[in-house]
N, C-alpha and C positions, 0 to 999 in steps of 0.2 A: 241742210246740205244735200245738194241730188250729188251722188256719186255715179250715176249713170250717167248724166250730163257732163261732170268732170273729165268722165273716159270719152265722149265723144268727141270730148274737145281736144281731145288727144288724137283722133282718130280712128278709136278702139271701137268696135259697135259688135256687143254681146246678141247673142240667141236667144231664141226664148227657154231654150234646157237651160243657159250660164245663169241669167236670171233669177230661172226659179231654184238654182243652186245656191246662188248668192242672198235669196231672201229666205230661205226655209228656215221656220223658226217652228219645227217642229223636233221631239228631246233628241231623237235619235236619226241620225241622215247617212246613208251610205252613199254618196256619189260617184257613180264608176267613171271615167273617162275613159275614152280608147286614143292612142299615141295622136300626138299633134292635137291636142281639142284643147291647149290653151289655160290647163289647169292652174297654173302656176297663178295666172291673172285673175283667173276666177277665185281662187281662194284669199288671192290679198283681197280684192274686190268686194269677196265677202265680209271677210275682217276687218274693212275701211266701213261697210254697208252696217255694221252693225254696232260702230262706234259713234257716227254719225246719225242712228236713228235712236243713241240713249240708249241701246237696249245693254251695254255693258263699256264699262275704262276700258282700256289695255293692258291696266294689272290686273283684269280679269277674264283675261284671253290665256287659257294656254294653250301653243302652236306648237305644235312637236311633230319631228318628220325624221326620215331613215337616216342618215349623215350628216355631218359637217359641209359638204359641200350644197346639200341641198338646202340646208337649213339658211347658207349664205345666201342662196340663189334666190330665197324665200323674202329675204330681208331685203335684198338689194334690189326687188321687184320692187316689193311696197314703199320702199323709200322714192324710186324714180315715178310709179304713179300719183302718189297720193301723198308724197315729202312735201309738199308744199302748203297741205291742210291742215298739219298739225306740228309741232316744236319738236325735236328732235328727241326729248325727255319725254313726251307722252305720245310718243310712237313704240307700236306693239314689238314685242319682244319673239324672235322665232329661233328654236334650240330643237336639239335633238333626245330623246329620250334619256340616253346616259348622261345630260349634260342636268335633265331635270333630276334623275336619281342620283346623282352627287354632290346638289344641292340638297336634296331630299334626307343623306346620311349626314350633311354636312350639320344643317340643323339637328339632326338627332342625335349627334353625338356631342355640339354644345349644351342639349338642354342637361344631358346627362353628366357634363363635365369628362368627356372620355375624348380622346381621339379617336377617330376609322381608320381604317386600313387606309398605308400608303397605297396612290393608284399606279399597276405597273401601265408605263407605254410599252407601245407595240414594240419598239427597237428592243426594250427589257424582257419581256415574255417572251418575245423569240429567241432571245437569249438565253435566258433560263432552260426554256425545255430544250433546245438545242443540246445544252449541258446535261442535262438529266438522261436525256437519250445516247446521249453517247459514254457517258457512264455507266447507264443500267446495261445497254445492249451492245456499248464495244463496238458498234460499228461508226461511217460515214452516212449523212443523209442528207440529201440534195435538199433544195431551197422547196422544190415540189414536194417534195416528202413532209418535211417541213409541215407545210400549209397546208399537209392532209390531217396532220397530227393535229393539230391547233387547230382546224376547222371540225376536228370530228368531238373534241373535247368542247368546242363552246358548243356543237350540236347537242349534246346531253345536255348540257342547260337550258338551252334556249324553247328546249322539245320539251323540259320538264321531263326527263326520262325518270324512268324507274331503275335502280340499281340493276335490275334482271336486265332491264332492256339495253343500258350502260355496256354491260358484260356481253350481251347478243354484239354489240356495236365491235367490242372492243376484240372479239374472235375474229372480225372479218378483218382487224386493220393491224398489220404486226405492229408490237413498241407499245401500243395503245394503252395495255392495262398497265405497262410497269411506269408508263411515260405519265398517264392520267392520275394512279395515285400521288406518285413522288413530288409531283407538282403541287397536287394540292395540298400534301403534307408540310411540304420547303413553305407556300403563301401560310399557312396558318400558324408556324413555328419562324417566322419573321413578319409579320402583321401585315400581310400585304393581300391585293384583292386584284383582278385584273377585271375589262367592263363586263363579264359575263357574271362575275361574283358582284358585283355595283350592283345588276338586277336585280340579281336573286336576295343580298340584302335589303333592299327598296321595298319590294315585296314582302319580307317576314316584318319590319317593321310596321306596313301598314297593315298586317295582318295582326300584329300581336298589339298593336296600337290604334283600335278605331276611332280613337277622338283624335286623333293627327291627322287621319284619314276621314275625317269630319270636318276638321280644321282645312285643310287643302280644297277640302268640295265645297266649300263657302268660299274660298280667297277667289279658287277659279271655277265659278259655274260656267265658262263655254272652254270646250276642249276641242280644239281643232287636229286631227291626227293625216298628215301628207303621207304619202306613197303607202299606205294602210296592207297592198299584198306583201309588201317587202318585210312586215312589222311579224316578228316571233310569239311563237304562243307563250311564251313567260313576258314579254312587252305586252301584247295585247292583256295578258292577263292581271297584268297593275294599272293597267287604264279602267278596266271592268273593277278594279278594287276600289281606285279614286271615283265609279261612278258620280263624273259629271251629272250638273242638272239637262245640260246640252252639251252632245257628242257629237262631233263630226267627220263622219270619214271620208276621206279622198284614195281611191284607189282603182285599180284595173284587174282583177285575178289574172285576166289573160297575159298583163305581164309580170309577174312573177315568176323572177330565174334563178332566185336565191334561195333555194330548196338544201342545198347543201350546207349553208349556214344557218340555216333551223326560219327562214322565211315559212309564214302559214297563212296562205293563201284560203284555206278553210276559213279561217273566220270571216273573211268575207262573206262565202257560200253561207255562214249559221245563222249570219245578222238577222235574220228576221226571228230565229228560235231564239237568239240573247236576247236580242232588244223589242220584243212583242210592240207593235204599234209602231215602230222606229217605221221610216219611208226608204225606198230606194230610187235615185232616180240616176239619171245618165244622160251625160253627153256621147253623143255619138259624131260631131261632126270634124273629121280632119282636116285643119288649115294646113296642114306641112306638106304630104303628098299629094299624087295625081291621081288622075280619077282610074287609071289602071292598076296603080300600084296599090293603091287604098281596096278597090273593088278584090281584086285577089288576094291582097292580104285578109282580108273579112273572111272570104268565101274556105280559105285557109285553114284560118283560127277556129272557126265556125263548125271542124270535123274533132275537136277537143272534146268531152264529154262534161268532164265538170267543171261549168264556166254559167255565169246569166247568159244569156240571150239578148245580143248586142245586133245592129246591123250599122257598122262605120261608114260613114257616105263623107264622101270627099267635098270641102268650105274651096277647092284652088282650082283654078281656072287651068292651070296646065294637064295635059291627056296624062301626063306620066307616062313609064315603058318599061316594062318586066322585059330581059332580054338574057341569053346565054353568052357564053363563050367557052365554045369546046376547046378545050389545050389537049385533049389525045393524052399522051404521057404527064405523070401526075406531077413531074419533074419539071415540067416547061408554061406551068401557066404562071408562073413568078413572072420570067421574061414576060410574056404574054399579056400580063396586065401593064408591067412596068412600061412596056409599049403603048398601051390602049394611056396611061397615063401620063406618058409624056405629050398628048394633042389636048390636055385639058385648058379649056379656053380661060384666059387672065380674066381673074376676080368671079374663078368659080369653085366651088370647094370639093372633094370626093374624100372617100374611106372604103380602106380596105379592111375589113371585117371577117374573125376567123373564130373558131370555137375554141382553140385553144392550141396549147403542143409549141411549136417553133417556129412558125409561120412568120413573126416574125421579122426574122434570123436571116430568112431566105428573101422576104419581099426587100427589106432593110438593103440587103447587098447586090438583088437586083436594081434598086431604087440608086445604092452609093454610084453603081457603075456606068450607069444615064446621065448622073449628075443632077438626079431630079431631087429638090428640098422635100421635107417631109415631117410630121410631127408624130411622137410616138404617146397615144396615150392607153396608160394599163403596164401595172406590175409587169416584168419579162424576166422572169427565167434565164440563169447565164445556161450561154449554150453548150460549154462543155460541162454543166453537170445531169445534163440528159445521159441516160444508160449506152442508148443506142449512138448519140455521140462519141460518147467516151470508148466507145468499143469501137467504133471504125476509127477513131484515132490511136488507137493501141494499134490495131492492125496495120495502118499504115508508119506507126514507130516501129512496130516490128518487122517490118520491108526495108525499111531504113537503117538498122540494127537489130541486126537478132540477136543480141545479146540481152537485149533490153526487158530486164525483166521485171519493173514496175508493167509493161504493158504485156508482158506474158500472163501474168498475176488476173490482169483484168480480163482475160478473153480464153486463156486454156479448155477452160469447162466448158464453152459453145462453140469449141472447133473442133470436136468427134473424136480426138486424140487417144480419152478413154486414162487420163493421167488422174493420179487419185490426189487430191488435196495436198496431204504430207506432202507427194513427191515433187509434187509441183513448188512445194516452199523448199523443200531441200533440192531442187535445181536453182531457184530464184539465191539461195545463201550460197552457194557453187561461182555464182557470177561469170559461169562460160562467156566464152566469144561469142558461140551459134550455141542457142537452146537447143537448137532440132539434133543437130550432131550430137550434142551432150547427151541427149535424151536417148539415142540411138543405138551407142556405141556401150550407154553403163546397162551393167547385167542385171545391177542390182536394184533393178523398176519392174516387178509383178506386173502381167494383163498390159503390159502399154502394146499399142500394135505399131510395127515399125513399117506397114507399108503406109498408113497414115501419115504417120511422120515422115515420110520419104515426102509423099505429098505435100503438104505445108510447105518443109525446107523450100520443095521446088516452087509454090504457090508464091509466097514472099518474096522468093527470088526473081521473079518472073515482075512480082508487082513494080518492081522497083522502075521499070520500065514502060508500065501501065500510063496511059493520062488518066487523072482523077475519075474523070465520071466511069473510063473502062475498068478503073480498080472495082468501086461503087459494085459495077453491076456483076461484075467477076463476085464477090463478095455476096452477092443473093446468089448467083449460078452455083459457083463452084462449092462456095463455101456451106451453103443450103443454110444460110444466117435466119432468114424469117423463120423458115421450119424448126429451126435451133428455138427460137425466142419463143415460137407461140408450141412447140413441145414442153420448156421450160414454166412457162407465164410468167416471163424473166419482169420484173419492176411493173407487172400487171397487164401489161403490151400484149394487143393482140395482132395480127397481122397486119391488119388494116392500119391499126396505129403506127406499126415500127415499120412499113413499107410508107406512108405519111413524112416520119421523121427520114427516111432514108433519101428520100425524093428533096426535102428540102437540102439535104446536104450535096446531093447530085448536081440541085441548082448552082447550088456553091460553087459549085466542084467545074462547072463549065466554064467561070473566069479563070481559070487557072492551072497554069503550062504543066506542074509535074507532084507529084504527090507531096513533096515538102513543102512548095510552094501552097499547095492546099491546107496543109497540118496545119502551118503560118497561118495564114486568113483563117481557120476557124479557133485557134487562139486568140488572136487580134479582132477578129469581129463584132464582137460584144462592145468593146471601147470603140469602135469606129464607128457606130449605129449610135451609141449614147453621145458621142463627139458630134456628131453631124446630124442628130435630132434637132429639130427649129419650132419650138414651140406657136410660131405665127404660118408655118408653111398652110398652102391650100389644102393636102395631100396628108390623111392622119392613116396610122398604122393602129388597128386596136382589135383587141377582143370584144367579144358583143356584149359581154357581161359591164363594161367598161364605157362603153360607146351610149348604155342606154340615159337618158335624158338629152341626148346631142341630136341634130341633123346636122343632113351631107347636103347638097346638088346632086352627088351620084355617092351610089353604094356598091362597093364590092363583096361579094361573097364567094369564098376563096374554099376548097377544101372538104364539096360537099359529095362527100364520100360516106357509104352505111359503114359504121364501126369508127367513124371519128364524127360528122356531124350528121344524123346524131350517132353520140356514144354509144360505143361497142355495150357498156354494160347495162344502157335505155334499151337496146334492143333484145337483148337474151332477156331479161326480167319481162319484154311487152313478150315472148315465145311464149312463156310461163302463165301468160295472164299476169301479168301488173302493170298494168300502162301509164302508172303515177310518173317515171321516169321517163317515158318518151313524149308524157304527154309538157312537161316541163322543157323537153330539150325543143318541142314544137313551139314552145313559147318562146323560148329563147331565138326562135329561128325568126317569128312573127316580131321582136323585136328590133332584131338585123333586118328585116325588110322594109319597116314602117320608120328607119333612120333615114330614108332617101326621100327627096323632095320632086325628082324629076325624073333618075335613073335609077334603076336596080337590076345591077347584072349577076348573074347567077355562072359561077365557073366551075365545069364541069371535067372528072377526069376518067378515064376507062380503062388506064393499066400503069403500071409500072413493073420495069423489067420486068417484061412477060406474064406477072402476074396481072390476071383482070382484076378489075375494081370495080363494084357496084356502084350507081351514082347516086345519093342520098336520097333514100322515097322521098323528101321535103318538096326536093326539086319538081317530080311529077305531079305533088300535091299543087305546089302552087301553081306551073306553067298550066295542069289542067284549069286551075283556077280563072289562071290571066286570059287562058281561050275560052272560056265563057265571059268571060267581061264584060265585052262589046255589045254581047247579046245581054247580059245584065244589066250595064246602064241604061241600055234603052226601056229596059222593066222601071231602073229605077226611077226613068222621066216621067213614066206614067203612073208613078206610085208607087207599085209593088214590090214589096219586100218581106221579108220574114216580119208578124207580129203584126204587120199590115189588118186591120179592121175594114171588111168589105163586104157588100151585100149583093145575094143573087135571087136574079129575078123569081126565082120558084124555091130555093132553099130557107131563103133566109139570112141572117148574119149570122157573119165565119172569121175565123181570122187566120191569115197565109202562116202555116206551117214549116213550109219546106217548097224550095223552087229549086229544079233540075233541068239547067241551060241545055245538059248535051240532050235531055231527052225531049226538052220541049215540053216539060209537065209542070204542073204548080198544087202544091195539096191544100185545104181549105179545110179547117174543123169549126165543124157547127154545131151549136148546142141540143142539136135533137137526134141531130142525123151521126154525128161522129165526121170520122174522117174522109174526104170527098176529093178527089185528083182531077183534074182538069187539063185540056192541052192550051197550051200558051193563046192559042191563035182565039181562043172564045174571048179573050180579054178585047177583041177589037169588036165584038157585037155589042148590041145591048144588054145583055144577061148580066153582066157584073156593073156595080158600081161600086167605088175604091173611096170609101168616106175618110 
C-alpha cells in the first residue's frame, strides 16, 4: 500500500522534510515544525505509513497529544485521509495523556480489586477550592483569581516541585498555602483525585510496578507524542518511564506559551542528552502565511535564545503584509479596528487577538454597535469582576447616590480620604443619605481630613453631570486613580495594565449618553456579547493563548503596549536578568503573528488620558524584521540563510551564521579559520558558492 500515492490522489504532495518524518524508523525522533508546516497531516501520514509497511497494528500505536480537542483533530484527520484503507475497528486510536493514565489507574486498581479515586471535573474542582478559599480567607475572589489559584497548584505538580519550592511559590501568591493544603486534605479524606493527581499517580505506579511498565512497553512499542513543548515535565516524565522501543516527538519549542501551567519546553532543548543517538529533524516550510509575514516572523523568533535553529521559509504564493494602525489614544483603536472590520470582503475570515485583560469587553461592544457578527473563542472573564471595573462602577453609584455604601465600601481606601477601616464600616452601618456630609459633620472620626471630603462631596456631585468618558478621565485627573492603584499594587495592576482596562471601559463609555446609562451597559454587557456570539461568524474575538492551532485571512493585534503585551512582570524579571518570561511572552507573540495567512496588523497606542504609553518592543522587533524582508527574500532566492552550507573560493567551506539586512553583512564559520563576515554584495561574484 503506497500511502504517498494515496495522498496524491488527494492532492496532498508532501516535502522532502514530511517524508523523511514520516519514514524515520529510527528509536528516538524529535520533529520540530514551525506554525503552518502541516504537522497534523504529517503525523497521521506517518501512522498510516507505518501500518501499512507491517512495521506495527494500531494497538500498537500509542498517540497521545496535549488536549481533547487536539486529540479529536488528530482522529478526524486520519479518518478523512486514510478512512477509507482500513475498517473503522482497526483504525488507530488518538487520546490525550490523562485519558491514557486513567486507563492506566483503571487497570491498576482492577488487578488489585480496589477502586481509584473518584475523578473531579473541572466545574467540581473549581468549586471546591472556590469553597475552601472563602472559608479559610473570608474573603470574594473573582473568576481570575480563581485560575491563578488552580493554575499555581497544578504548577507544583506538573514542575514536580519540591516542598521548599511549593512554599517559595506559595509566598508570592496570597490564599495559596491555606487554599493548596485544604484542598488536598478534603481529595484524600473523600477519595477523590483531580487530572494533576491522575499524573502523579500514573507515575508512582509505574515506578513501584516495573513489570506493568514492562507490560505497557510490549503492548505499545511506537509512542507517538503531538504538541511535545506544550507536554509537562511530570508527562514527559511517564513517557521516559514507559520507555517506548520507538518515541516520537512532534513539537516547536518556539511555540510554547503554556509556561504557567507547568508547559517544559526544555525537554525538547535535552532530547539529544535523554535520548543519546535519538535524531532531530524539522520542517521548516509554512503553507499558511505570506512570504512577509513568515520572513519577519522567523527573523523575530530568531532573537530568542533558547530555541534550535530553525529558518521558516514560506510553501504560499501570496506576498503577505505586516502593517500598523496607529489609534493615538489607547481608548479608540476598538472603534478603529471595528471600522477596519466592517470592509472585510464576503467569504474572508479575520481575528482580533489580545494578550489577555478585557479586551474583549470592549471589541464585543464596539463590534454589537456596527452590527457586525462575530464569534468568541477563549474562556472571558465577567466584566464586573475586574477590580478596576468594579471601582469605576462604585464611583459612578456613588455620583448617583451617595448614600450608597456597598460602593463606598469598594473605593474609600483609593480616594485619599485617609478613613480608617472601622470608620468606614461604621459610616456603611449609619446608612446616611450623603456619606460625605456624614463623614464631615461627626466628630467622632480621628485623622479624616475634611477638606478632602469637601472635595469628593463636590467631585460626585459634579459627576453626575459628566458624559461617561469625561467622568472616565476626571477619575485618572482629579482623582489620581492610576497613582492610587500602582502606589497600592491594588489585585497586582500596574499602570500600564489598569490605564489598559480603564481605556477599554472609556470605549464603552462613548456609546453612551449619561453615566447611568453607562453603569447599565456595563452590567448588561457580559449577556449581550454571549447573546450575540455566532459561532460560524467570519470575525473571531480571542486571546492568543486560545487562537493557537487556528488561522485567520487577517489578524489583529490589539493592545501592544510594554506592561501588558508583553507582561509587566516578563519585563521587570528581563531588568533583573531573567529572560525565561519575556522570552515566553515573545513566543506567545510569534504565535499571534504566524495565525494570519495574508494580513497581520499590528495596533499601536501612545497615551491615554495624558498618560504616555510605551508601544510594546515586540512591535519594533518585528516591523524592524518586516523591513528587512524584501532584502531577505531576495537572499532567500538565492539560497542564503542561516545554517546554509557554502564554499569560498580561498577559505573553504563554512556555514552562514548570522545575516544582518540593515547592515548589509552575512557571517560564515569555517572550520580552520573561525568566524568570517562578508558584505552581501560579494554573493554576486564568483568567490562563494552556496551548495
Amino acid at each position: 500500500m503506497d500511502i504517498f500515492k494515496h495522498l496524491e490522489q488527494q492532492n496532498i504532495h508532501l516535502t522532502d522534510q514530511q517524508r523523511r518524518a514520516i519514514t524515520a524508523e529510527e528509536n528516538a525522533v524529535l520533529l520540530l515544525a514551525v506554525p503552518g508546516a502541516g504537522k497534523t497531516t504529517t503525523l497521521a501520514a506517518r501512522v498510516a505509513w507505518l501500518m501499512a509497511q507491517g512495521r506495527c497494528g494500531s494497538g500498537q500505536l500509542l498517540n497521545l497529544t496535549f488536549n481533547r480537542e487536539a486529540a479529536r483533530d488528530m482522529q478526524r484527520r486520519f479518518a478523512q485521509l486514510f478512512g477509507s484503507l482500513w475498517p473503522a475497528a482497526e483504525q488507530p486510536r488518538f487520546s490525550t495523556i490523562h485519558s491514557f493514565c486513567y486507563r492506566l489507574l483503571g487497570d491498576y486498581a482492577a488487578d488489585r480489586g480496589t477502586r481509584m479515586p473518584r475523578l473531579l471535573a473541572e466545574g467540581q474542582q473549581r468549586g471546591l477550592a472556590l469553597e475552601i478559599y472563602r472559608e479559610k480567607a473570608g474573603d470574594y475572589l473573582t473568576e481570575e483569581g480563581l485560575d491563578q489559584l488552580l493554575n499555581a497548584i497544578g504548577l507544583c505538580a506538573n514542575m514536580m516541585y519540591t516542598e521548599e519550592e511549593c512554599r517559595r511559590l506559595e509566598r508570592e501568591i496570597h490564599g495559596l498555602a491555606q487554599v493548596r493544603a485544604a484542598y488536598r486534605e478534603y481529595k484524600l479524606a473523600h477519595q477523590l483525585m483531580d487530572f494533576d493527581d491522575m499524573l502523579g499517580y500514573a507515575l508512582q505506579v509505574l515506578r513501584r510496578q516495573p513489570t506493568r511498565a514492562a507490560a505497557l512497553r510490549q503492548r505499545y512499542p511506537w509512542l507517538h507524542l503531538d504538541e511535545a513543548q506544550d507536554t509537562s515535565l511530570l508527562q514527559h516524565t511517564i513517557i521516559e518511564t514507559l520507555a517506548p522501543q520507538h518515541l516520537f516527538f512532534v513539537g516547536d519549542e518556539d511555540q510554547s506559551i503554556y509556561g504557567f501551567r507547568g508547559a517544559f519546553p526544555e525537554a525538547l532543548l535535552r532530547f539529544g542528552q535523554r535520548y543519546p543517538g535519538g535524531v532531530v529533524l524539522k520542517m521548516e516550510e509554512n503553507f499558511r502565511s505570506g512570504q512577509e509575514i513568515v520572513g519577519a516572523a522567523d527573523l523575530f523568533i530568531a532573537e530568542n535564545s533558547r530555541r534550535y535553529a530553525k529558518t521558516m521559509r514560506s510553501g504560499s504564493v501570496e506576498p503577505g503584509a505586516v502593517k500598523t494602525l496607529a489609534a493615538g489614544a489607547a481608548d479608540r483603536q476598538y472603534a478603529k479596528v471595528a471600522e477596519e472590520l466592517s470592509k472585510l470582503p464576503t467569504g474572508k475570515t479575520a481575528a482580533v487577538l489580545y494578550r489577555g485583560g478585557l479586551s474583549a469587553a470592549a471589541m464585543g461592544d464596539a463590534l454589537l454597535r456596527k452590527g457586525i457578527p462575530f464569534a468568541l473563542r477563549a474562556k472571558r472573564y465577567p466584566l464586573l469582576q475586574d477590580g478596576v471595573v468594579r471601582d469605576v462602577l462604585a464611583m459612578l453609584r456613588l455620583a448617583l447616590d451617595p448614600g450608597d455604601t456597598r460602593a463606598f465600601l469598594q473605593v474609600y481606601y483609593k480616594l485619599g480620604c485617609y478613613v480608617k477601616k472601622e470608620i468606614a464600616h461604621r459610616v456603611a452601618q449609619a446608612h446616611p443619605a450623603d456619606l460625605w456630609e456624614y463623614l464631615m459633620e461627626e466628630e467622632d472620626f480621628p485623622g479624616k481630613s475634611t477638606a478632602r471630603l469637601s472635595f469628593l462631596r463636590s467631585f460626585f456631585r459634579r459627576m453626575r453631570h459628566w458624559s461617561p468618558q469625561q467622568a472616565i478621565e476626571r477619575i485618572v485627573y482629579e482623582l489620581e486613580y492610576l497613582e492610587q492603584i500602582e502606589k497600592r499594587g491594588e489585585s497586582g495592576y500596574a499602570a500600564e495594565s489598569a490605564a489598559q482596562r480603564l481605556a477599554v471601559l472609556r470605549s464603552i463609555a462613548g456609546g453612551c449618553g449619561d453615566i447611568g446609562s453607562f453603569a447599565d451597559r456595563l452590567a448588561a454587557l457580559d449577556q449581550l456579547i454571549d447573546e450575540a456570539a455566532d459561532p460560524e461568524a467570519p470575525i473571531t474575538l480571542s486571546t492568543v493563548h486560545s487562537a493557537k492551532g487556528r488561522e485567520f485571512d487577517s489578524v489583529w493585534l490589539i493592545n501592544l503596549v510594554e506592561g501588558v503585551f508583553p507582561a509587566g512582570p516578563a519585563v521587570e524579571e528581563n531588568l533583573v536578568g531573567n529572560s525565561a518570561l519575556l522570552e515566553e511572552e515573545a513566543r506567545m507573540f510569534y504565535v499571534a503573528a504566524t495565525r494570519a495567512k495574508t494580513c497581520l496588523t499590528l495596533c499601536t497606542t501612545d497615551r491615554f488620558c495624558g498618560y504616555e504609553l510605551l508601544p510594546s518592543r515586540f512591535v519594533g522587533r518585528l516591523l524592524g524584521s518586516a523591513q528587512q524582508d524584501g532584502a531577505a527574500q531576495g537572499l532567500l532566492e538565492l539560497g542564503l540563510r542561516r545554517g546554509v552550507r557554502l564554499a569560498h573560493k580561498t577559505f573553504g567551506f563554512g556555514t552562514v551564521e548570522d545575516i544582518n539586512i540593515a547592515r548589509g553583512m552575512f557571517s560564515v564559520r569555517f572550520a580552520k579559520l573561525g568566524l568570517k563576515t562578508f558584505s552581501i554584495e560579494s554573493l554576486q561574484g564568483d568567490i562563494f558558492r552556496i551548495l
